[in-house]
PDB file of N, CA, C and O in Angstrom:
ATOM      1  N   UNK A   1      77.261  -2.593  95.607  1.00  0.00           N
ATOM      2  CA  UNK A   1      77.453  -3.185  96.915  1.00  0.00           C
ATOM      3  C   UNK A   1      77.583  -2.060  97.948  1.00  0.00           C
ATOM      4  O   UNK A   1      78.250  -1.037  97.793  1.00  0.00           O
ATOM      5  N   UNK A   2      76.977  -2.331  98.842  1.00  0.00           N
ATOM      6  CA  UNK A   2      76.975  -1.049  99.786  1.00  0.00           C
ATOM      7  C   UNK A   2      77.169  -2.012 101.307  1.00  0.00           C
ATOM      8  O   UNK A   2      76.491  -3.003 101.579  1.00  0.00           O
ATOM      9  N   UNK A   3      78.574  -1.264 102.413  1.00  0.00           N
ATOM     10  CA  UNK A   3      78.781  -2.216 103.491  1.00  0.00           C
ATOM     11  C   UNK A   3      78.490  -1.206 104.607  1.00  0.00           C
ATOM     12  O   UNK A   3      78.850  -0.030 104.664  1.00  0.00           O
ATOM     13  N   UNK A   4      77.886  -1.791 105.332  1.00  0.00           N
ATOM     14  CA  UNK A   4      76.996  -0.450 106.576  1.00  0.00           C
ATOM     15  C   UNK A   4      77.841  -0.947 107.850  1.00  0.00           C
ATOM     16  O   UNK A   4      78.536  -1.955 107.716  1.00  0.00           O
ATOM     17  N   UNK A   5      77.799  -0.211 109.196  1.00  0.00           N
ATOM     18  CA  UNK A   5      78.192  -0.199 109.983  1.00  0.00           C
ATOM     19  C   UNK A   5      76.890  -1.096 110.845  1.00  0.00           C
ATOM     20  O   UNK A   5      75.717  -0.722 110.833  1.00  0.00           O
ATOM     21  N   UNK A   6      77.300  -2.116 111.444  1.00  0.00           N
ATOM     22  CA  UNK A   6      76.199  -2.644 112.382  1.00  0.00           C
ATOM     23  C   UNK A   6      76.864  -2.655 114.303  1.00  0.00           C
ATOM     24  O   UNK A   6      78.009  -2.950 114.642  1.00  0.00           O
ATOM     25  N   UNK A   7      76.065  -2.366 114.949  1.00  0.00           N
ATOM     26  CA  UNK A   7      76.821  -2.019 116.390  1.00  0.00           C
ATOM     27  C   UNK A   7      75.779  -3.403 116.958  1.00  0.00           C
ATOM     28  O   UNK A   7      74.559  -3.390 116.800  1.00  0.00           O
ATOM     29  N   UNK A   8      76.425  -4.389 117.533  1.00  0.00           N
ATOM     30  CA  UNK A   8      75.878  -5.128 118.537  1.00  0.00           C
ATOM     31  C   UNK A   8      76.068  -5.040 120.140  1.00  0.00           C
ATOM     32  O   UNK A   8      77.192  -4.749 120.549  1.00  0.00           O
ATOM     33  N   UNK A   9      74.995  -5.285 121.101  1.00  0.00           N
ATOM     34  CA  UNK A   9      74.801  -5.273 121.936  1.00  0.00           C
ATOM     35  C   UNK A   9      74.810  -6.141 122.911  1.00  0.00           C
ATOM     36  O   UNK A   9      74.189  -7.092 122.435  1.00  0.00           O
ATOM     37  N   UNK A  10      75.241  -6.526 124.393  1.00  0.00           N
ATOM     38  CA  UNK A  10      75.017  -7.612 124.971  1.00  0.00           C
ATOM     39  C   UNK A  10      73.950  -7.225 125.460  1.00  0.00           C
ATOM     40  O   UNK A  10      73.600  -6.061 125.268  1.00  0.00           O
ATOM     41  N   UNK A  11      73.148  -8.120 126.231  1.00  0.00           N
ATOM     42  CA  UNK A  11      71.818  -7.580 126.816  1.00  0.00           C
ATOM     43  C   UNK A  11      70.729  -8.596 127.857  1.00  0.00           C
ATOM     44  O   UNK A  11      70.532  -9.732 127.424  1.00  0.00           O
ATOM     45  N   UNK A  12      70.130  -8.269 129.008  1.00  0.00           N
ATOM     46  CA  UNK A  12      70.070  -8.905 129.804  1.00  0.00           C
ATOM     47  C   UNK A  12      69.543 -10.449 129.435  1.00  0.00           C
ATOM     48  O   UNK A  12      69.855 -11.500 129.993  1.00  0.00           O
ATOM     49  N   UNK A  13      68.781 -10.266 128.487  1.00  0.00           N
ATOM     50  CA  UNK A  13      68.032 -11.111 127.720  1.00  0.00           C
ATOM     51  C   UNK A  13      69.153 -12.219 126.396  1.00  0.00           C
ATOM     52  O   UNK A  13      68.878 -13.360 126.023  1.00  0.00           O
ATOM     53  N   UNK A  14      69.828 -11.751 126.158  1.00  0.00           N
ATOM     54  CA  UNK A  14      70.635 -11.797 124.871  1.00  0.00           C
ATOM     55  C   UNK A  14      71.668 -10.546 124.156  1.00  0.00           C
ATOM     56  O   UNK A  14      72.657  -9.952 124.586  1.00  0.00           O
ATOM     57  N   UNK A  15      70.715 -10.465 122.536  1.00  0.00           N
ATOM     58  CA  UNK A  15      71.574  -9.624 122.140  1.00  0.00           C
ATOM     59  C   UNK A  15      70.835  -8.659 121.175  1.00  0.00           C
ATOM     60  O   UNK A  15      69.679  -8.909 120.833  1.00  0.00           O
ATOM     61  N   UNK A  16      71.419  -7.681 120.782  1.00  0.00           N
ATOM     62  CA  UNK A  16      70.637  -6.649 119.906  1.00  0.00           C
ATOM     63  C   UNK A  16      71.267  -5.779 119.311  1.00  0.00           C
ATOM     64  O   UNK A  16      71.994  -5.104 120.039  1.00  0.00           O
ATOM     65  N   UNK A  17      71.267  -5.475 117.996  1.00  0.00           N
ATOM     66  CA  UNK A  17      71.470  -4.471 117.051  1.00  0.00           C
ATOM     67  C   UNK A  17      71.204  -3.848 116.387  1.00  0.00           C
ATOM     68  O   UNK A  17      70.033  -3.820 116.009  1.00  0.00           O
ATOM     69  N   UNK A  18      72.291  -2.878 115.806  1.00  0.00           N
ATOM     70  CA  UNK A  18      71.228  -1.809 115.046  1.00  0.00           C
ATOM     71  C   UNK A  18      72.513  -1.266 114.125  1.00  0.00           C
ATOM     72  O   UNK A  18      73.725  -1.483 114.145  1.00  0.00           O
ATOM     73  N   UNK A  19      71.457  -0.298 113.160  1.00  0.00           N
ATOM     74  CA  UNK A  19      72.791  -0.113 112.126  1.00  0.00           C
ATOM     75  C   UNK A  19      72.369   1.553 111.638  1.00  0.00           C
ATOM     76  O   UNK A  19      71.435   1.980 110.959  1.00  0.00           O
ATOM     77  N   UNK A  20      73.607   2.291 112.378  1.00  0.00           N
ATOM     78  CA  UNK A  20      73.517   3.958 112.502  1.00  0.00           C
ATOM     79  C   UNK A  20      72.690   4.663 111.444  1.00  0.00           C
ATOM     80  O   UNK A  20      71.948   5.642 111.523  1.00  0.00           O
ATOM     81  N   UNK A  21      72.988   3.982 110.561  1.00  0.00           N
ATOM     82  CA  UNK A  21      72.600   4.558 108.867  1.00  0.00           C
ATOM     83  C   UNK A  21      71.614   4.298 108.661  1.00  0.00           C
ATOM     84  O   UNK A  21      71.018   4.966 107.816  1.00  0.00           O
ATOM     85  N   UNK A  22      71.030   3.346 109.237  1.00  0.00           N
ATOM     86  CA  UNK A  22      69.630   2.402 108.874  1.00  0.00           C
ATOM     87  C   UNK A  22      68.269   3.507 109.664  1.00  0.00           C
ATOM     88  O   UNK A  22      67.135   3.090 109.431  1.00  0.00           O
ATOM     89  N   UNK A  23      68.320   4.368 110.236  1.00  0.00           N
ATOM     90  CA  UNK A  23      67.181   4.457 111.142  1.00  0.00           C
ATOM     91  C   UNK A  23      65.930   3.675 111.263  1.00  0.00           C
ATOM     92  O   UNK A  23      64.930   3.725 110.546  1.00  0.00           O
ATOM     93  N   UNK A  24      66.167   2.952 112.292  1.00  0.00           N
ATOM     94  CA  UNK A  24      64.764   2.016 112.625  1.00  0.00           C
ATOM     95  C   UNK A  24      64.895   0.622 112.237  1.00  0.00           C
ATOM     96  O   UNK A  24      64.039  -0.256 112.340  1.00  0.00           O
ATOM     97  N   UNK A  25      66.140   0.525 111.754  1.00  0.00           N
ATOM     98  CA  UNK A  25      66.653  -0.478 111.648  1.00  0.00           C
ATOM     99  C   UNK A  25      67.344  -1.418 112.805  1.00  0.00           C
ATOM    100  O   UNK A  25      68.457  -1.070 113.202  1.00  0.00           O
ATOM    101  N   UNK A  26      66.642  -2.774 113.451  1.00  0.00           N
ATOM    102  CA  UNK A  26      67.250  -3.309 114.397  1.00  0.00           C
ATOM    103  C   UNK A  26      67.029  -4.404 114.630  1.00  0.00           C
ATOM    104  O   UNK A  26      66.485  -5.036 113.725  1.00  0.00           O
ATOM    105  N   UNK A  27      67.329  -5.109 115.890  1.00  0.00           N
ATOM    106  CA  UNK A  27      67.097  -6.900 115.372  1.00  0.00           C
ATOM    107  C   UNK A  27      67.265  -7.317 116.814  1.00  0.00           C
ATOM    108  O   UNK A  27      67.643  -6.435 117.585  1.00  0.00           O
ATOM    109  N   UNK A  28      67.080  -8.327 117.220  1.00  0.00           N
ATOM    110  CA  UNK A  28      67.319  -8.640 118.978  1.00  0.00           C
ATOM    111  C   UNK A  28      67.397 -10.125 118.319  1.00  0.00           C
ATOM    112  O   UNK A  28      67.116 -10.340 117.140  1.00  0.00           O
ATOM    113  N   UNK A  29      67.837 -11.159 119.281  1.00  0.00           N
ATOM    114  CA  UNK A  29      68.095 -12.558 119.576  1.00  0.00           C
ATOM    115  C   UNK A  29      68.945 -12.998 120.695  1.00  0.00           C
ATOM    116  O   UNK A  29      69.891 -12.307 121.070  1.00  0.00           O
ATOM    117  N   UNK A  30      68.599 -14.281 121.317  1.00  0.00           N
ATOM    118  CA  UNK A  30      69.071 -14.977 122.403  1.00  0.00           C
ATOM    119  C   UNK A  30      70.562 -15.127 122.073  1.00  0.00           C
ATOM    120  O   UNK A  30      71.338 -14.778 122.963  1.00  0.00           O
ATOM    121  N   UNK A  31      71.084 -15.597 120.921  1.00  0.00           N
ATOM    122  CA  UNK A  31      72.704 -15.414 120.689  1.00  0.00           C
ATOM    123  C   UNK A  31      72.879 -14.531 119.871  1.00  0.00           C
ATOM    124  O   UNK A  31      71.960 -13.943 119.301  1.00  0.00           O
ATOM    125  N   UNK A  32      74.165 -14.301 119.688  1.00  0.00           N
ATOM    126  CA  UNK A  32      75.026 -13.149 118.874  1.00  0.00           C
ATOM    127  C   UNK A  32      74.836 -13.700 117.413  1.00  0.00           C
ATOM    128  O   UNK A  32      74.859 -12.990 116.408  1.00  0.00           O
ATOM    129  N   UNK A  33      74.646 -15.060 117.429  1.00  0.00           N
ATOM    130  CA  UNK A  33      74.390 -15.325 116.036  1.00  0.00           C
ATOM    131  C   UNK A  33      73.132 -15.263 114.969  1.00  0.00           C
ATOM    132  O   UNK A  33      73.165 -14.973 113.773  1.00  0.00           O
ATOM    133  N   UNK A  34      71.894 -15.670 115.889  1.00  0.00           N
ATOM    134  CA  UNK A  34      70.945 -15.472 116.239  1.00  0.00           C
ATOM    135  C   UNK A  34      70.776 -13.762 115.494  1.00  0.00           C
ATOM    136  O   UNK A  34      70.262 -13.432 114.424  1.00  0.00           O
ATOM    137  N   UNK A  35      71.332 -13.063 116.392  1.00  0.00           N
ATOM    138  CA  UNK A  35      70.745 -11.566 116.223  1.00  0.00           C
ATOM    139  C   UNK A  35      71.764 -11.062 114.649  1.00  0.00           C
ATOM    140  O   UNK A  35      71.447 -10.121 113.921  1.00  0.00           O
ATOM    141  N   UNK A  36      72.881 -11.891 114.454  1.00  0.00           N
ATOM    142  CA  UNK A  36      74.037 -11.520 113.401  1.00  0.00           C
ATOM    143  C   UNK A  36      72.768 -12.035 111.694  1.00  0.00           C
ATOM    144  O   UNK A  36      72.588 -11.350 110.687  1.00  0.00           O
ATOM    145  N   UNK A  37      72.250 -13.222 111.982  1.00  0.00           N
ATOM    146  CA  UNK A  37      71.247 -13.318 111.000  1.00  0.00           C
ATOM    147  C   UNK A  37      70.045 -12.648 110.769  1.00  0.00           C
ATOM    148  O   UNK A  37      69.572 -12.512 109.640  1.00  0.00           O
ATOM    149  N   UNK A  38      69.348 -12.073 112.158  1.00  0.00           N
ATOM    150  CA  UNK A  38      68.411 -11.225 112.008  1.00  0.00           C
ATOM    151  C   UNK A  38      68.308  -9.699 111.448  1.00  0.00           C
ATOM    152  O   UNK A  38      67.533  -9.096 110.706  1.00  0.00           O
ATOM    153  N   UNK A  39      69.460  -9.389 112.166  1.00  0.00           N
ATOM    154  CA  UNK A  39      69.700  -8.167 111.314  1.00  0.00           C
ATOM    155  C   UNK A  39      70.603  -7.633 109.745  1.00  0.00           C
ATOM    156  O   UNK A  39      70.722  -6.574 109.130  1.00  0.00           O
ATOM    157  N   UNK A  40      71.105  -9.062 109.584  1.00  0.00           N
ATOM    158  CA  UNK A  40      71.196  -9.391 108.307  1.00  0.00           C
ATOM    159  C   UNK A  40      70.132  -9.430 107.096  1.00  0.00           C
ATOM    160  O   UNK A  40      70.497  -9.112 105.965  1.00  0.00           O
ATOM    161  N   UNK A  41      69.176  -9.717 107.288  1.00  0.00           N
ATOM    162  CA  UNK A  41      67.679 -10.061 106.780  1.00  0.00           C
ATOM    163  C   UNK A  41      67.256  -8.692 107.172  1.00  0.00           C
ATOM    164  O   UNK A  41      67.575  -7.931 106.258  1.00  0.00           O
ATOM    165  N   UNK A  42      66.707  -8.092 108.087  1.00  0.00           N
ATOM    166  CA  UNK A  42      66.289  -7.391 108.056  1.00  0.00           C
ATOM    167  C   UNK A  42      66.804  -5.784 107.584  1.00  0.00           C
ATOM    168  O   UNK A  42      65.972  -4.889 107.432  1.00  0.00           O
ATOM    169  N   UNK A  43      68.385  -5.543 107.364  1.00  0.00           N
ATOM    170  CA  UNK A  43      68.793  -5.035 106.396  1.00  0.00           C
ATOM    171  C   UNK A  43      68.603  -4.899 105.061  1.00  0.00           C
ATOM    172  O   UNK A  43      68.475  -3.840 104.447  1.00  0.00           O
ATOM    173  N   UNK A  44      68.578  -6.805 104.316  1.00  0.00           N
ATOM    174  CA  UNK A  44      68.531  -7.017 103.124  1.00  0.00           C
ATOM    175  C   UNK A  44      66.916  -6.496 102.837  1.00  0.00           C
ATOM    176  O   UNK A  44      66.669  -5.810 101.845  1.00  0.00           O
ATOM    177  N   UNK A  45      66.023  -6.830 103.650  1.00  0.00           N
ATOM    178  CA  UNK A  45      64.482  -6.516 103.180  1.00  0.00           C
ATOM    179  C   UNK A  45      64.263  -4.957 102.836  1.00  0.00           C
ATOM    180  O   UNK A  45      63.585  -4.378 101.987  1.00  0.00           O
ATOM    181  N   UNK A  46      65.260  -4.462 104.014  1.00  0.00           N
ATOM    182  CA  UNK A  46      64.911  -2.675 103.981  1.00  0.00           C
ATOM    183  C   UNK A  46      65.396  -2.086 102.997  1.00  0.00           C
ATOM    184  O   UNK A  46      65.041  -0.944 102.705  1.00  0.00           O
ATOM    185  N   UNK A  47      66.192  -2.684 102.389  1.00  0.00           N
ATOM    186  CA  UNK A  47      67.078  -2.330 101.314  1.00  0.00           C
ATOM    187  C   UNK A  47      66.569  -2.553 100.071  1.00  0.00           C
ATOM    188  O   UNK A  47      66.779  -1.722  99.187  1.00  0.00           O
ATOM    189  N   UNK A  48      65.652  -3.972  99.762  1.00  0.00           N
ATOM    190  CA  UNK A  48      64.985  -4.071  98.830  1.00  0.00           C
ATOM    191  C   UNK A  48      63.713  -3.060  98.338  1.00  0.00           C
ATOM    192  O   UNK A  48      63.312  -2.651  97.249  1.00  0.00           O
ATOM    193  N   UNK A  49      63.300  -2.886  99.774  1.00  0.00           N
ATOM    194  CA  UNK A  49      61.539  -2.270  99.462  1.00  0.00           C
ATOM    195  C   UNK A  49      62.151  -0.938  99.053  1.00  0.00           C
ATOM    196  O   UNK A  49      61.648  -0.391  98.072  1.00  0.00           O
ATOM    197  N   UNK A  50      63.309  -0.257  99.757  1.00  0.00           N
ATOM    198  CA  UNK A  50      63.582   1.109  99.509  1.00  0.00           C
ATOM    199  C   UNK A  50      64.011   1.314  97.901  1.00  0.00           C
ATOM    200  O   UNK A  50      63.938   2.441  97.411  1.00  0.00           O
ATOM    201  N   UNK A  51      64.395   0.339  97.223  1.00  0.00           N
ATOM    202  CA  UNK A  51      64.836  -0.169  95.890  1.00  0.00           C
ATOM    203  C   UNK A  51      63.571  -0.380  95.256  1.00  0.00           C
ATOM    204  O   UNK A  51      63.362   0.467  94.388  1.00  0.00           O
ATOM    205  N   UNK A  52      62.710  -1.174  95.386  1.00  0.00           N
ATOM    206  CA  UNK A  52      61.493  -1.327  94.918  1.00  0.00           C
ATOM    207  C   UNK A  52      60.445  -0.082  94.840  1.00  0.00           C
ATOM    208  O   UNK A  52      59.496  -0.093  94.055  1.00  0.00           O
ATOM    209  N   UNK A  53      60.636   0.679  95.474  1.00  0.00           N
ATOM    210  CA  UNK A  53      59.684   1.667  95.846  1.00  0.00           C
ATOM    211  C   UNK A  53      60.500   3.034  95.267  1.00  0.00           C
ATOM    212  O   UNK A  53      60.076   4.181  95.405  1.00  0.00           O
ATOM    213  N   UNK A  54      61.655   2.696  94.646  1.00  0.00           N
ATOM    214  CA  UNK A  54      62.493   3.913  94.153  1.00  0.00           C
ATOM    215  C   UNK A  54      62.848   4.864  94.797  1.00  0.00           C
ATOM    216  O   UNK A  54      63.085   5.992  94.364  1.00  0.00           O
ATOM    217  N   UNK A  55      62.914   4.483  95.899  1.00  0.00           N
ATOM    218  CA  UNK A  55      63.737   5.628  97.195  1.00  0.00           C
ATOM    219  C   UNK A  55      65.067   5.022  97.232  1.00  0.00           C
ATOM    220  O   UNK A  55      65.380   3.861  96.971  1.00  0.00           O
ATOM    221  N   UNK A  56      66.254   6.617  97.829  1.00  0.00           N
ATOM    222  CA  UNK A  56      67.034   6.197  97.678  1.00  0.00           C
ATOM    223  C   UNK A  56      68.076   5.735  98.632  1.00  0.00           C
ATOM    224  O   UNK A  56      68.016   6.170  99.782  1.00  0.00           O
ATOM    225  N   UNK A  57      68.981   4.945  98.317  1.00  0.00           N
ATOM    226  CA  UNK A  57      69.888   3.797  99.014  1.00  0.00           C
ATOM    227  C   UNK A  57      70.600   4.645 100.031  1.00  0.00           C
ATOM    228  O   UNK A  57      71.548   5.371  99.731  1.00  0.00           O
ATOM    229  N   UNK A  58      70.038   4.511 101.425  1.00  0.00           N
ATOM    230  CA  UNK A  58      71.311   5.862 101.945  1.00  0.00           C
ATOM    231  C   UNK A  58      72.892   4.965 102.093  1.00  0.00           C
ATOM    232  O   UNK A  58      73.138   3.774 102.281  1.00  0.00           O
ATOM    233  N   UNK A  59      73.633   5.995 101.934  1.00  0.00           N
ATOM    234  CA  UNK A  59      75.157   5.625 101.855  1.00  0.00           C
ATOM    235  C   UNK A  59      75.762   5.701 103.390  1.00  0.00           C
ATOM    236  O   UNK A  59      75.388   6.273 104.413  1.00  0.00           O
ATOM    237  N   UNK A  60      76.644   5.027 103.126  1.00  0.00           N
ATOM    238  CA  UNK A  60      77.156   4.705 105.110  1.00  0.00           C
ATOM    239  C   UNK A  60      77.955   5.532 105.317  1.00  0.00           C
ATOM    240  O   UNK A  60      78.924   5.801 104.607  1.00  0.00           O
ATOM    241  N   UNK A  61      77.718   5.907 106.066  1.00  0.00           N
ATOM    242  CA  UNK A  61      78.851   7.501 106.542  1.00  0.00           C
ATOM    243  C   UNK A  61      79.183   6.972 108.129  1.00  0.00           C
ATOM    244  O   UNK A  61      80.373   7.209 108.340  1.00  0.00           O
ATOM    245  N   UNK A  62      78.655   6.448 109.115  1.00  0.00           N
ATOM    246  CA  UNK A  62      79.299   5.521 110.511  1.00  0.00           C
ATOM    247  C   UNK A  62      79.972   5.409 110.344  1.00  0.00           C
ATOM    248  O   UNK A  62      80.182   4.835 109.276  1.00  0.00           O
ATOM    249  N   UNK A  63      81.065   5.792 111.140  1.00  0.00           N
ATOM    250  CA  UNK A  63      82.617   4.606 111.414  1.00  0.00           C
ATOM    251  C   UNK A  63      82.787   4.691 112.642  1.00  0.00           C
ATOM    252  O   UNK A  63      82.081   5.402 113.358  1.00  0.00           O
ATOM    253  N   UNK A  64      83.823   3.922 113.093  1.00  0.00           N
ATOM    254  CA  UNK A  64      83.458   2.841 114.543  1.00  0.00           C
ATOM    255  C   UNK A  64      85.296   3.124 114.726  1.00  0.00           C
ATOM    256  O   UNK A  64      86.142   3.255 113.842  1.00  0.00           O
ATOM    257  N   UNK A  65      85.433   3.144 116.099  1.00  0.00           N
ATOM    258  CA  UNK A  65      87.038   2.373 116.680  1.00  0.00           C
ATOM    259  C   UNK A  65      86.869   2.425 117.849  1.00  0.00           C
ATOM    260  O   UNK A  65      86.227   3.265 118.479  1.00  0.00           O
ATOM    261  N   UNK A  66      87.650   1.189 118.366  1.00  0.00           N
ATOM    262  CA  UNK A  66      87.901   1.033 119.919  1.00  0.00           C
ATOM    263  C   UNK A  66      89.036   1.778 120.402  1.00  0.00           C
ATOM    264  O   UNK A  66      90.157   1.799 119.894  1.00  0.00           O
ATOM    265  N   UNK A  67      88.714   2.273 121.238  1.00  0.00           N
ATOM    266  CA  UNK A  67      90.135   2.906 122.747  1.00  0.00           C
ATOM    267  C   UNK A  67      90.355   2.162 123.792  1.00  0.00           C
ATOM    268  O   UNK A  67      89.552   1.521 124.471  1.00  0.00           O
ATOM    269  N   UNK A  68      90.975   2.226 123.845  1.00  0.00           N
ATOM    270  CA  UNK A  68      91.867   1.093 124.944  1.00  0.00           C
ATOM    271  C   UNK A  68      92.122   2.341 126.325  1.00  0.00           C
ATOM    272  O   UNK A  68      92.665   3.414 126.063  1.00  0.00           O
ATOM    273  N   UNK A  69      91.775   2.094 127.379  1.00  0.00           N
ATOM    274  CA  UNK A  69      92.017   3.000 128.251  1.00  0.00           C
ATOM    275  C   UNK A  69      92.434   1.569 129.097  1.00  0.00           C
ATOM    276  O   UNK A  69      92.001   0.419 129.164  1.00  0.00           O
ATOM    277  N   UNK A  70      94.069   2.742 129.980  1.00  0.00           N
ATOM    278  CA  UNK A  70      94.127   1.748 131.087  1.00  0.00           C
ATOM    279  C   UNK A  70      94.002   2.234 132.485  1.00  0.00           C
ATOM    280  O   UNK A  70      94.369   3.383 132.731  1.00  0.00           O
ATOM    281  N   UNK A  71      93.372   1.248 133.715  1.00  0.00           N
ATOM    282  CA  UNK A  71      93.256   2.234 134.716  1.00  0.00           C
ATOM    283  C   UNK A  71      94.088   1.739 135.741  1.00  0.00           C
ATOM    284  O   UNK A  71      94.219   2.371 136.790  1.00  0.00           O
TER     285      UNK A  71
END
């Protein structure tokens, strides 16, 4: 089991993401949910062919935190 970092986006259109580890890995949709399934799938596919094709699984090294600034 391998758990990756995914960063979503708001966007004029909707929404869009991408996942640090993934290069070229990304997904857009009109809702957050929308884009939460797309780039779900399109993770799982990239992950397969790279498996299928015997290349290897890159490991997630991203990590993420919020700061709170007050002004």
């Amino acid at each position: 089991m391998r758990k990756y970092l995914v960063v979503y986006e708001k966007t004029k259109t909707g929404y869009s993401a991408y996942v640090p580890d993934l290069p070229g890995i990304a997904a857009t949709g009109k809702t957050k949910l929308i884009v939460e399934k797309n780039i779900f799938e399109s993770i799982q596919f990239h992950l397969e062919g790279l498996k299928e094709e015997h290349y290897r699984i890159p490991k997630a090294s991203a990590e993420s935190e919020m700061l709170v600034f007050t002004l």
